[in-house]
mmCIF file of the C-alpha atoms, coordinates in Angstrom:
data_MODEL
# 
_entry.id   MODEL 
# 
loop_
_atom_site.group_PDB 
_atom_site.id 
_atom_site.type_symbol 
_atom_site.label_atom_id 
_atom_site.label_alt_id 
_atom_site.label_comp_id 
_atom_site.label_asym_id 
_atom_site.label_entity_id 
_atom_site.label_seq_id 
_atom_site.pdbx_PDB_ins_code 
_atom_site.Cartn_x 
_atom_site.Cartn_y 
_atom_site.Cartn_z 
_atom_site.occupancy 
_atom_site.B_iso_or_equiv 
_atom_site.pdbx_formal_charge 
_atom_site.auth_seq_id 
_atom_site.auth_comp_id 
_atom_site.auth_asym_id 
_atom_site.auth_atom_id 
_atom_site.pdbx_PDB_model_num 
ATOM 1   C CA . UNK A 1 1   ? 92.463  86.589  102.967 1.00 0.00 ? 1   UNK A CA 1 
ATOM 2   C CA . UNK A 1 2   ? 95.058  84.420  100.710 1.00 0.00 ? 2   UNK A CA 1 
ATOM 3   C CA . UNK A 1 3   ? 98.857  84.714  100.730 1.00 0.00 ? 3   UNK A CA 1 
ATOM 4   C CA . UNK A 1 4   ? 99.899  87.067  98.852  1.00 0.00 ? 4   UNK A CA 1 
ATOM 5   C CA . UNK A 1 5   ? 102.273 89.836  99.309  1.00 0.00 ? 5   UNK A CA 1 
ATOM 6   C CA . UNK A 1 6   ? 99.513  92.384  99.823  1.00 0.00 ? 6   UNK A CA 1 
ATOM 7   C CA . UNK A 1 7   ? 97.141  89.794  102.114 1.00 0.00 ? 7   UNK A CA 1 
ATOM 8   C CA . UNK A 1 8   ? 100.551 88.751  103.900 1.00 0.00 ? 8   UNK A CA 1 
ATOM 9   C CA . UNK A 1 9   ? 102.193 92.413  104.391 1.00 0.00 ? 9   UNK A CA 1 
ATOM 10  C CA . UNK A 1 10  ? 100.494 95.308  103.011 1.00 0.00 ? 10  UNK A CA 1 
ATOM 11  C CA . UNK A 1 11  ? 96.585  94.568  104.824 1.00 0.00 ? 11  UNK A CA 1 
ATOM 12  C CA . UNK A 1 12  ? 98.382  94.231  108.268 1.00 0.00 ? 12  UNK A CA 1 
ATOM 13  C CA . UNK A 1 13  ? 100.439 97.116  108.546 1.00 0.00 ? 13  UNK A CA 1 
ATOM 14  C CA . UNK A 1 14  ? 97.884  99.274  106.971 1.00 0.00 ? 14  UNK A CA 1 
ATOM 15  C CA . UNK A 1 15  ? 95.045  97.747  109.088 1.00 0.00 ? 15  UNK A CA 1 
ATOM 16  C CA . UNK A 1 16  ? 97.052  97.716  112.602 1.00 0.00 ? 16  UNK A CA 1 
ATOM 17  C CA . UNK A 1 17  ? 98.616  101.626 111.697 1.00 0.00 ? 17  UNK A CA 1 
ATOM 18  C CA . UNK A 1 18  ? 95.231  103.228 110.647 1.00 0.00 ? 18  UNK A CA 1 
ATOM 19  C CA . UNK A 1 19  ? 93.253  101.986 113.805 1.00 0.00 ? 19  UNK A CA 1 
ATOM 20  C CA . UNK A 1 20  ? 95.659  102.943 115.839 1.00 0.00 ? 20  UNK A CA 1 
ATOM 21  C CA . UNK A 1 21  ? 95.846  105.975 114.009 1.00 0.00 ? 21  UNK A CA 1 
ATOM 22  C CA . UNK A 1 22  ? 99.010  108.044 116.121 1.00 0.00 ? 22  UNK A CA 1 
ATOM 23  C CA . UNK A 1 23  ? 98.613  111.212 113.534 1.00 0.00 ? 23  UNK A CA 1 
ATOM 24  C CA . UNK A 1 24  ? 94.855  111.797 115.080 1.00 0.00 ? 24  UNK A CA 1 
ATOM 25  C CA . UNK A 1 25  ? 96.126  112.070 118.643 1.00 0.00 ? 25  UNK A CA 1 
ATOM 26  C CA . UNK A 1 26  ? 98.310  114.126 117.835 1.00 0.00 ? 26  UNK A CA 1 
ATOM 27  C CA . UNK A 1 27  ? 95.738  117.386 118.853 1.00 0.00 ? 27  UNK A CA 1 
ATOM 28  C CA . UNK A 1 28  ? 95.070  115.435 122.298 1.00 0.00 ? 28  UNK A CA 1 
ATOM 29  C CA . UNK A 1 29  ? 98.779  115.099 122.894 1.00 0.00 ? 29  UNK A CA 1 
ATOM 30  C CA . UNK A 1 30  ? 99.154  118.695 122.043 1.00 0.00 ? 30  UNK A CA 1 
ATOM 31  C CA . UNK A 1 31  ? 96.777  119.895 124.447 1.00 0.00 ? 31  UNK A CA 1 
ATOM 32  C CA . UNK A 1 32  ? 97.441  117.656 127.512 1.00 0.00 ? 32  UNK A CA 1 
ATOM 33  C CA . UNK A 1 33  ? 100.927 118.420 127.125 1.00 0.00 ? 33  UNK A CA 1 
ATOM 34  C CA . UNK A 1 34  ? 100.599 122.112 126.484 1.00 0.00 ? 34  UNK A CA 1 
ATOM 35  C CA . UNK A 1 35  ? 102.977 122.900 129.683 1.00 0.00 ? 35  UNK A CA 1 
ATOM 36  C CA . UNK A 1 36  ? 105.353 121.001 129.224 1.00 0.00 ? 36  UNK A CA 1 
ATOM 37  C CA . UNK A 1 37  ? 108.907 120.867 127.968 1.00 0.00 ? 37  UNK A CA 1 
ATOM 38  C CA . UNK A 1 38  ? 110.051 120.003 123.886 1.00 0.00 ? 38  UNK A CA 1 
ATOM 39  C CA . UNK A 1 39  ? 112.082 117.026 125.790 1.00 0.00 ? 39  UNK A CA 1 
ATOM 40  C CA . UNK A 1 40  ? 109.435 116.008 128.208 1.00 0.00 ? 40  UNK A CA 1 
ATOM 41  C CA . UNK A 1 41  ? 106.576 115.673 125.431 1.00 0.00 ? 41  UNK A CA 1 
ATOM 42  C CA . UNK A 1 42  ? 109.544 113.485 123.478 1.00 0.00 ? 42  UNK A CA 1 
ATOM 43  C CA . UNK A 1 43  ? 109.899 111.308 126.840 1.00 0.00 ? 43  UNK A CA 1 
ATOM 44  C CA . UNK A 1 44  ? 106.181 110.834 127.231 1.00 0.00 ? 44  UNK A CA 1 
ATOM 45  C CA . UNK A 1 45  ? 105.862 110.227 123.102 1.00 0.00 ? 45  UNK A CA 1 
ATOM 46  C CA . UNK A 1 46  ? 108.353 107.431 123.451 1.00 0.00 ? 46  UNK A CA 1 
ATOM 47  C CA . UNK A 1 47  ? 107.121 105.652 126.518 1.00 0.00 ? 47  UNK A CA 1 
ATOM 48  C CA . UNK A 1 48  ? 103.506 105.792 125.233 1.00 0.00 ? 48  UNK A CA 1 
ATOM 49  C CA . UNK A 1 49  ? 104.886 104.349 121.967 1.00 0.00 ? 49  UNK A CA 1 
ATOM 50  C CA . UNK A 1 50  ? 106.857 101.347 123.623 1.00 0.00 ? 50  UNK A CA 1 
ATOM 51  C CA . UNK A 1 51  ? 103.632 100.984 126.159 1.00 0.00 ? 51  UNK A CA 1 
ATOM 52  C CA . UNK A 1 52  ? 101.475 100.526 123.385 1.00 0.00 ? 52  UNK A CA 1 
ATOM 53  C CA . UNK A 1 53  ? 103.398 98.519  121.530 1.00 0.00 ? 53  UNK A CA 1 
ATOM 54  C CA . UNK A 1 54  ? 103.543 95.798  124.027 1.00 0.00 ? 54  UNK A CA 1 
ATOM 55  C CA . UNK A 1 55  ? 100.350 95.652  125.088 1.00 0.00 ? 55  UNK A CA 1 
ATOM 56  C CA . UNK A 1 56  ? 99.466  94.891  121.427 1.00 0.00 ? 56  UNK A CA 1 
ATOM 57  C CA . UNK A 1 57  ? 102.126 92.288  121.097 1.00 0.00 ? 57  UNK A CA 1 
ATOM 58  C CA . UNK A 1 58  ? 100.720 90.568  123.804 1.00 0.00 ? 58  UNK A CA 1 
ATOM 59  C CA . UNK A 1 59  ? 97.307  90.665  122.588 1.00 0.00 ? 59  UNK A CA 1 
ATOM 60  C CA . UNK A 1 60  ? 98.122  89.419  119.480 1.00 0.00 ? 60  UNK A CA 1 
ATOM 61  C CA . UNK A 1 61  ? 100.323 87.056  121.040 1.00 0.00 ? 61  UNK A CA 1 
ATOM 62  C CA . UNK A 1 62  ? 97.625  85.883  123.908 1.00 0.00 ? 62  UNK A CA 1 
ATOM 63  C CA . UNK A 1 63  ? 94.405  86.285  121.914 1.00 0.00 ? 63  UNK A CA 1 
ATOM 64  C CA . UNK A 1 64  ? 93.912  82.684  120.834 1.00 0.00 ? 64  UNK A CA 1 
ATOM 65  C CA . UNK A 1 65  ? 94.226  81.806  124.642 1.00 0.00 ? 65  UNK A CA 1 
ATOM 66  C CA . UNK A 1 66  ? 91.547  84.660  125.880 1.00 0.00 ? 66  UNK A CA 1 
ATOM 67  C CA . UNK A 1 67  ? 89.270  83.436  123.048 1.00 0.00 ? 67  UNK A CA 1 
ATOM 68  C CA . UNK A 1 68  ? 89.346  79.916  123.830 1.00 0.00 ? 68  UNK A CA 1 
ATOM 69  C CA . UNK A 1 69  ? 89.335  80.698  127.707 1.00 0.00 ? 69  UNK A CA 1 
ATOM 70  C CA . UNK A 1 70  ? 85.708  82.603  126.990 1.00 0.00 ? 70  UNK A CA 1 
ATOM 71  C CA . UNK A 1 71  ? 84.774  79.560  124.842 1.00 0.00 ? 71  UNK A CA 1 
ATOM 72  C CA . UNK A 1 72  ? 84.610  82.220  121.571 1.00 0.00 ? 72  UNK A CA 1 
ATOM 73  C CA . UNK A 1 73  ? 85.328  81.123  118.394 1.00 0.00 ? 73  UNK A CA 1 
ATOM 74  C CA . UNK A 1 74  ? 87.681  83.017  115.782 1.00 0.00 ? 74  UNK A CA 1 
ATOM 75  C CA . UNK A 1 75  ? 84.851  83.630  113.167 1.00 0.00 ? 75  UNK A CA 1 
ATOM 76  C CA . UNK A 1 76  ? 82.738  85.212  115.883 1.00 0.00 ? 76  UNK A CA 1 
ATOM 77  C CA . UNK A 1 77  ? 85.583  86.482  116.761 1.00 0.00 ? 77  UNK A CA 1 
ATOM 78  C CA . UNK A 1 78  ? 86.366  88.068  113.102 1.00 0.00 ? 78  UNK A CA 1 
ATOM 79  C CA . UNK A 1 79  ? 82.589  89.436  113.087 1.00 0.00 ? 79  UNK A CA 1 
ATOM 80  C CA . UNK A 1 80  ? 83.062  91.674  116.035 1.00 0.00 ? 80  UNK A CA 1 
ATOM 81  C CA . UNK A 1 81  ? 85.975  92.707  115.249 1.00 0.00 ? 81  UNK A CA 1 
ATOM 82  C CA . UNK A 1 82  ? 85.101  94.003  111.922 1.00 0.00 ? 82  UNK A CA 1 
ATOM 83  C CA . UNK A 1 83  ? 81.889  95.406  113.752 1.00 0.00 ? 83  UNK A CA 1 
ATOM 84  C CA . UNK A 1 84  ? 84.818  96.845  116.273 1.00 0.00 ? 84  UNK A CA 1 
ATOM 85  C CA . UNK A 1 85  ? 86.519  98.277  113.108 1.00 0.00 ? 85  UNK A CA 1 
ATOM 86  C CA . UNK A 1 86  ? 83.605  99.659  111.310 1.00 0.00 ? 86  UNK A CA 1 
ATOM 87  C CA . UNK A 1 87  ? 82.519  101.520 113.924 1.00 0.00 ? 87  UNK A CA 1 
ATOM 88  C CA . UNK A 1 88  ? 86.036  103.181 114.352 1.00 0.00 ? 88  UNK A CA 1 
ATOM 89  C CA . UNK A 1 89  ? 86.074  104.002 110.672 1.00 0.00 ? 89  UNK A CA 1 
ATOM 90  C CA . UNK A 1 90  ? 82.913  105.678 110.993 1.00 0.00 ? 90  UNK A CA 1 
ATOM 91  C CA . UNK A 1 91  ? 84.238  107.676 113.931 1.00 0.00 ? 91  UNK A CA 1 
ATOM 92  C CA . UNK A 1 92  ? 87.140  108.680 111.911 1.00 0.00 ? 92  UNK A CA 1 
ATOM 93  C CA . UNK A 1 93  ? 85.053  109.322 108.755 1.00 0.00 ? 93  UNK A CA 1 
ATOM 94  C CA . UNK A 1 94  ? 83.161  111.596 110.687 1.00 0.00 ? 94  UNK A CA 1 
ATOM 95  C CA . UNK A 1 95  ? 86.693  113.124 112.887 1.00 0.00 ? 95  UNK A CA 1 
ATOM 96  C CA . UNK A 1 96  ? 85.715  111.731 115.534 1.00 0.00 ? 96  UNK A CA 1 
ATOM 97  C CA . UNK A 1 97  ? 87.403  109.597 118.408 1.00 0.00 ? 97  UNK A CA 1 
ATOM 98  C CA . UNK A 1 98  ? 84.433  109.092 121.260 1.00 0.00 ? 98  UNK A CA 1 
ATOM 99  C CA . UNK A 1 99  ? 85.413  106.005 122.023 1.00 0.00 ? 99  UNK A CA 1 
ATOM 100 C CA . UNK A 1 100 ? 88.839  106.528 122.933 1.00 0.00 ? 100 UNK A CA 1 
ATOM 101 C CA . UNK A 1 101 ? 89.082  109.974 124.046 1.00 0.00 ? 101 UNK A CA 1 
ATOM 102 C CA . UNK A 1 102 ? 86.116  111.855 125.610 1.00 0.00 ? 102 UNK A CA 1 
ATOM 103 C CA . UNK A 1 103 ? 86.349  115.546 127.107 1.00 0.00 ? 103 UNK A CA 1 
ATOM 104 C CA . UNK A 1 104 ? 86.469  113.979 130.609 1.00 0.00 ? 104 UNK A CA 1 
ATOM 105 C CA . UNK A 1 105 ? 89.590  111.444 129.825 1.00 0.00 ? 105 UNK A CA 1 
ATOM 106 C CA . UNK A 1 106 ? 91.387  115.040 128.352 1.00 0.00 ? 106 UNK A CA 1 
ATOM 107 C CA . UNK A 1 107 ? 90.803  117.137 131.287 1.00 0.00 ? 107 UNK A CA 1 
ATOM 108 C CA . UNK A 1 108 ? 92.291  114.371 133.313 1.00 0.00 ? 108 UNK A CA 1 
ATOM 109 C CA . UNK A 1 109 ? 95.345  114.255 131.278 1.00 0.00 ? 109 UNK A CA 1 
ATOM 110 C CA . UNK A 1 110 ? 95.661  118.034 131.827 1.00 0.00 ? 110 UNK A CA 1 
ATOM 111 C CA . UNK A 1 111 ? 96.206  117.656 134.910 1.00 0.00 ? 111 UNK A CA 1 
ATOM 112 C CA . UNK A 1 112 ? 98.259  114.453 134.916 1.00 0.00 ? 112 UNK A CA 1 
ATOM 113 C CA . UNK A 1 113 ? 102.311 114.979 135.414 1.00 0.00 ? 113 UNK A CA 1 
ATOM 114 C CA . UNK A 1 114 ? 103.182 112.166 132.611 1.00 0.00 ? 114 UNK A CA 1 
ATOM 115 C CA . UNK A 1 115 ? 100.183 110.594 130.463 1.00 0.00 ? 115 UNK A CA 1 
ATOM 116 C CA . UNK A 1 116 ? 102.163 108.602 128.875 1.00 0.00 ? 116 UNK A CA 1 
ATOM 117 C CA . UNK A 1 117 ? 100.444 105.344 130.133 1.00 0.00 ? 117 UNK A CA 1 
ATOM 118 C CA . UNK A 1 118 ? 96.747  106.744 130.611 1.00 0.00 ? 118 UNK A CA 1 
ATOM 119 C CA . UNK A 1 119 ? 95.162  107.666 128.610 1.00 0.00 ? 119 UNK A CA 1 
ATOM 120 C CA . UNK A 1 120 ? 97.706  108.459 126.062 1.00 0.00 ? 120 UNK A CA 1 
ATOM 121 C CA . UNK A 1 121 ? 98.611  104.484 125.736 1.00 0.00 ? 121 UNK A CA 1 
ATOM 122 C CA . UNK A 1 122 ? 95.385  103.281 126.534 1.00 0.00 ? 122 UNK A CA 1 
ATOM 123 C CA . UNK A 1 123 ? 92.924  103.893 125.227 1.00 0.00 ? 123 UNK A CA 1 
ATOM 124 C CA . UNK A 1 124 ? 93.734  106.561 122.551 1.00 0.00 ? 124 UNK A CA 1 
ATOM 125 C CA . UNK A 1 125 ? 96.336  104.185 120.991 1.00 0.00 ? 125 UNK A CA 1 
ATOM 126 C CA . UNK A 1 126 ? 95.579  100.412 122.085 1.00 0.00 ? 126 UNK A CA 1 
ATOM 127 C CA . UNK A 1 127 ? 92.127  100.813 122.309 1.00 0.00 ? 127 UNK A CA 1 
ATOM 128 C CA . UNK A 1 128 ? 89.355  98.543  121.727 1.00 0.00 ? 128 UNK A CA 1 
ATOM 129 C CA . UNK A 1 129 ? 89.514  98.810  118.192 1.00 0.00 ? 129 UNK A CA 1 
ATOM 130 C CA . UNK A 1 130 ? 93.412  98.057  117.561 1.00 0.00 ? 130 UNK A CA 1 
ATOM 131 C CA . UNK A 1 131 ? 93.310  95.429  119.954 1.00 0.00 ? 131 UNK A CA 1 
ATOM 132 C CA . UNK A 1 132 ? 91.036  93.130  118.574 1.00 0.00 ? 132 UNK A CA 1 
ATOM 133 C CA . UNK A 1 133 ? 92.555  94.148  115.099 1.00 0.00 ? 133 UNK A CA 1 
ATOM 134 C CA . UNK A 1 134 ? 95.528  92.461  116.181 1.00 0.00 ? 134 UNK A CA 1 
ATOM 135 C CA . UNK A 1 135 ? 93.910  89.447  117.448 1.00 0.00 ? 135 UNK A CA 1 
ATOM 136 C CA . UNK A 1 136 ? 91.947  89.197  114.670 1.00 0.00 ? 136 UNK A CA 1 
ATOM 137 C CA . UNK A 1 137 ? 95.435  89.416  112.095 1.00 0.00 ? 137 UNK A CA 1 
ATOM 138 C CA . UNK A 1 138 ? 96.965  87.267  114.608 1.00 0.00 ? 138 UNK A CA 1 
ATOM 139 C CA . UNK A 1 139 ? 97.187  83.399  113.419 1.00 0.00 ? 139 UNK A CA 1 
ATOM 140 C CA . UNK A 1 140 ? 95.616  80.762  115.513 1.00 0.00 ? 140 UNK A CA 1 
ATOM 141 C CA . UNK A 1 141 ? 99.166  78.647  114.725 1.00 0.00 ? 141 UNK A CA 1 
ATOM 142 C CA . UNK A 1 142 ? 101.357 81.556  116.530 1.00 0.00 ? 142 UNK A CA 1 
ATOM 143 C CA . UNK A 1 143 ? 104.176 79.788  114.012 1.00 0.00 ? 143 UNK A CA 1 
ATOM 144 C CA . UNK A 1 144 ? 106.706 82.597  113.380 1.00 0.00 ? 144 UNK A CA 1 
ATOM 145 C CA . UNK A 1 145 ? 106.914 82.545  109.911 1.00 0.00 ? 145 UNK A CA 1 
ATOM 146 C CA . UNK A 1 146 ? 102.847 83.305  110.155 1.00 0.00 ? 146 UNK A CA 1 
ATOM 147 C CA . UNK A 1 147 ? 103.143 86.031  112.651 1.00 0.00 ? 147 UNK A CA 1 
ATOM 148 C CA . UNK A 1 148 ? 105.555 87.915  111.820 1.00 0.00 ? 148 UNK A CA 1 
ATOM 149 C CA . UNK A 1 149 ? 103.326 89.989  109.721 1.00 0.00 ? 149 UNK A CA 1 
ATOM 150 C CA . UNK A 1 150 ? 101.525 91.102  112.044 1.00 0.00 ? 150 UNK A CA 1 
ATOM 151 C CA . UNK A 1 151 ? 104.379 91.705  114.517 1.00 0.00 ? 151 UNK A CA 1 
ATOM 152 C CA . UNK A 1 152 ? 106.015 93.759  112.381 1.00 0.00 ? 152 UNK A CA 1 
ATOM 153 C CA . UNK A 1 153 ? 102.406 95.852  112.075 1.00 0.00 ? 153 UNK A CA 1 
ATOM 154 C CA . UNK A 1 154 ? 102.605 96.295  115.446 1.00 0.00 ? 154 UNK A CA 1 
ATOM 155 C CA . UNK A 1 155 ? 106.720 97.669  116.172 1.00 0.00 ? 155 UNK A CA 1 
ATOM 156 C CA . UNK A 1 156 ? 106.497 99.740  112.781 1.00 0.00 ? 156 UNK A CA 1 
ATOM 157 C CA . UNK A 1 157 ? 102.850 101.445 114.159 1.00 0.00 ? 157 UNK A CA 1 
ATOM 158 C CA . UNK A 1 158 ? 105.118 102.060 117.366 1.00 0.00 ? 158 UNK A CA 1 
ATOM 159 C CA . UNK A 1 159 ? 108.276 103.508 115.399 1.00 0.00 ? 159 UNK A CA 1 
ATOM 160 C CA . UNK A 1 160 ? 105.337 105.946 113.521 1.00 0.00 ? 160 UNK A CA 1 
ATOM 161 C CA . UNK A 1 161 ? 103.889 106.623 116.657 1.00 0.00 ? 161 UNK A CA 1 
ATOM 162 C CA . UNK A 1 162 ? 106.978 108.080 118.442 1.00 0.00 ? 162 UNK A CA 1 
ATOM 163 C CA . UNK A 1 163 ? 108.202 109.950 115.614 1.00 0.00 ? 163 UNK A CA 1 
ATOM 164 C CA . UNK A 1 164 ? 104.548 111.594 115.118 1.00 0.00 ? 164 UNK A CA 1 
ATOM 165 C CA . UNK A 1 165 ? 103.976 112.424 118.874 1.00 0.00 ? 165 UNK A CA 1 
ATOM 166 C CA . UNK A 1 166 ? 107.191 113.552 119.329 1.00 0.00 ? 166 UNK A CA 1 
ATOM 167 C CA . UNK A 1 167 ? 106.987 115.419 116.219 1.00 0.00 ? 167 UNK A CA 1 
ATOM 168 C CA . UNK A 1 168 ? 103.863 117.009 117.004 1.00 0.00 ? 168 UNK A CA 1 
ATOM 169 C CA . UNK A 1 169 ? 103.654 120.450 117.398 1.00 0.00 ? 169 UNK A CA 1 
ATOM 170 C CA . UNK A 1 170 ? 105.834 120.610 113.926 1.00 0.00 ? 170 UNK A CA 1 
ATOM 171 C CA . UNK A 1 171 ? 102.780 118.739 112.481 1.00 0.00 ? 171 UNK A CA 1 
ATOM 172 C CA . UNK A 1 172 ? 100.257 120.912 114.545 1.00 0.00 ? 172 UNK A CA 1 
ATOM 173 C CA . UNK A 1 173 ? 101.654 123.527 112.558 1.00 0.00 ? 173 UNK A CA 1 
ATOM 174 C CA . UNK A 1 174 ? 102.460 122.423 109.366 1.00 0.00 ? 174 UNK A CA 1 
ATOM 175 C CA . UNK A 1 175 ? 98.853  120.196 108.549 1.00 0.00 ? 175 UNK A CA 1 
ATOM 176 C CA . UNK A 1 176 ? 96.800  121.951 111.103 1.00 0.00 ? 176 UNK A CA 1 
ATOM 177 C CA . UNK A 1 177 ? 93.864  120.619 112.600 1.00 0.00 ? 177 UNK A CA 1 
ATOM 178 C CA . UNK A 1 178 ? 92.184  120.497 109.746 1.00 0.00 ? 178 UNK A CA 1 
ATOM 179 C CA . UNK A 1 179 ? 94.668  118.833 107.962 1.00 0.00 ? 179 UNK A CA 1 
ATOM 180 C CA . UNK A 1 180 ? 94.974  116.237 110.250 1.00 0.00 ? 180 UNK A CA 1 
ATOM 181 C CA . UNK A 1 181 ? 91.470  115.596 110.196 1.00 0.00 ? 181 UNK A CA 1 
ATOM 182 C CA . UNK A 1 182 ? 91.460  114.990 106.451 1.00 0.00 ? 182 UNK A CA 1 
ATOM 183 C CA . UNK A 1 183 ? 94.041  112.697 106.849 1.00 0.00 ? 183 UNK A CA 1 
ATOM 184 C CA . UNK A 1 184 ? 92.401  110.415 109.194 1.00 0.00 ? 184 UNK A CA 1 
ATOM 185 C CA . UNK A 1 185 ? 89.021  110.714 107.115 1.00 0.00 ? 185 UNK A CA 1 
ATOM 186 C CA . UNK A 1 186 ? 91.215  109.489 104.436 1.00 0.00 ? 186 UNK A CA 1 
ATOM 187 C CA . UNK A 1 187 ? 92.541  106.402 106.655 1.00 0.00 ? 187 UNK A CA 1 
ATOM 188 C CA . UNK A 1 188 ? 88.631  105.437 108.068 1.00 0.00 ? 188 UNK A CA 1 
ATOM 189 C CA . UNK A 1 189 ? 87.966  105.121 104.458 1.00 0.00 ? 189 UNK A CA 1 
ATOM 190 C CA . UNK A 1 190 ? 90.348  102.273 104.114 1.00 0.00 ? 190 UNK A CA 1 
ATOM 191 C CA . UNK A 1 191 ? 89.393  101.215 107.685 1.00 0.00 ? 191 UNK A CA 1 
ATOM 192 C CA . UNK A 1 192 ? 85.472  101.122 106.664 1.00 0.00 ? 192 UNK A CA 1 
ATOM 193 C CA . UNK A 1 193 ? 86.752  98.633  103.607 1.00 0.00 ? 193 UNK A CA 1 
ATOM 194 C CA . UNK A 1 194 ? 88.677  95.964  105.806 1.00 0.00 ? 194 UNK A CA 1 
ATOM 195 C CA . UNK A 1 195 ? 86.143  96.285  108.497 1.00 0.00 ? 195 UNK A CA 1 
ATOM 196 C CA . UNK A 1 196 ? 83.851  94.677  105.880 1.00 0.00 ? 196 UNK A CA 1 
ATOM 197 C CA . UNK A 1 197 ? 86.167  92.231  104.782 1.00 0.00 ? 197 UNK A CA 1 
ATOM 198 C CA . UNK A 1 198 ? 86.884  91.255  108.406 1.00 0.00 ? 198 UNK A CA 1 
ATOM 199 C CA . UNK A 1 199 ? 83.253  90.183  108.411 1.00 0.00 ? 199 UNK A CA 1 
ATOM 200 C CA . UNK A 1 200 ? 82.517  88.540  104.934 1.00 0.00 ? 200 UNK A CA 1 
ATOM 201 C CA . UNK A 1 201 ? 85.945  86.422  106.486 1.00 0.00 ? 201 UNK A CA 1 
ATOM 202 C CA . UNK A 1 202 ? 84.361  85.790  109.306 1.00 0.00 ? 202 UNK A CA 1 
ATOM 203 C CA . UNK A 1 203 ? 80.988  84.970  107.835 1.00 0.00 ? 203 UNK A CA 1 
ATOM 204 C CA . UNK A 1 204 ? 82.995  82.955  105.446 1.00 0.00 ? 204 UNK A CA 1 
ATOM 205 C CA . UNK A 1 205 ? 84.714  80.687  108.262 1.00 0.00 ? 205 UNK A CA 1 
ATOM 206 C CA . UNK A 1 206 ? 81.685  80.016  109.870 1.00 0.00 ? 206 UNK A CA 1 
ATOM 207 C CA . UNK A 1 207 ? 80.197  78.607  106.738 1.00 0.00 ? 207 UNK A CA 1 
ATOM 208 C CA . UNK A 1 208 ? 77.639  81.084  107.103 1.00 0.00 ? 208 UNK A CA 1 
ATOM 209 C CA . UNK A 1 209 ? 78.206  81.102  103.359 1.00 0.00 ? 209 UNK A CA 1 
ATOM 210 C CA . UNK A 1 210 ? 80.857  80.402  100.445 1.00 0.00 ? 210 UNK A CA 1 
ATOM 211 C CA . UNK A 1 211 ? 82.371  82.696  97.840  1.00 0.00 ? 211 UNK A CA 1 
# 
């Protein structure tokens, strides 16, 4: 995507905070949460940040070797992932999140005593669709200079992440649901945009075709 400030910076930390997307679990949070404690939902926000966190550090990290262990190459690799993306745009175009919490994965987390780690961590935060963002942001040369973009993506999502979970019935009440629904429409947007430019890279590196 070049090297250029916004290629470099800007397109990872946008790209790795949007899918993640911490503001639109906020209502989830909120409702599996509902009896407990302002210092127990700030626990639980905190743990789910730094759970989430790692496991996209080490996918992002570890990707090249999982890719290379299933033979995949990083075009292919690029394709899905902006397929991965797209489809996770559309679901927050449409303020939706099917595919990374369903009514059944809720009710569970009702009745759970901390949900920190499921499904609040996995897979309404690191789900499918942040974690092969990061491996597809991820350089195959894992030099540091390269990654720490994308790094820094990853523990500045976390940082929003804690302060919007454990922030969240102030921003229950001050966007409503609505509002945060208008917010993420506003972030699949973007998402919908680098989904496609995940794949023309992808197509690109495979010499599918040249621009």
């Amino acid at each position: 995507m070049g090297g250029g400030f916004l290629d470099t910076w800007v397109i990872p930390i946008i790209s790795v905070l949007f899918i993640v997307d911490p503001l639109a679990a906020v209502p989830a949070f909120l409702t599996m949460t509902e009896g407990d404690t302002y210092d127990r939902r700030r626990a639980m926000a905190l743990k789910a940040a730094i759970v989430s966190t790692g496991i996209l550090i080490l996918f992002a990290t570890a990707g090249s070797v999982v890719l290379r262990i299933f033979g995949v190459t990083l075009p292919a690799f690029r394709i899905a992932g902006g397929v991965i993306l797209g489809l996770s745009a559309l679901e927050m175009l449409r303020a939706e999140r099917p595919s990374r919490e369903t009514p059944g994965e809720i009710n569970e987390g009702i009745g759970k005593p901390d949900i920190s780690i499921t499904p609040l961590s996995i897979p309404l935060l690191a789900g499918p669709g942040a974690i092969s963002t990061v491996m597809v942001l991820a350089p195959a040369n894992h030099t540091w200079r390269a990654s720490l973009p994308v790094y820094v993506a990853i523990l500045l999502t976390g940082f929003a992440t804690w302060m919007l979970l454990s922030r969240s019935a102030a921003l229950q009440k001050i966007l409503g649901t609505t509002g945060i629904h208008v917010m993420s429409r506003l972030m699949g947007l973007v998402l919908a945009t680098m989904a496609v430019q995940f794949i023309l890279d992808g197509l690109r590196a495979a010499e599918v075709f040249r621009l």
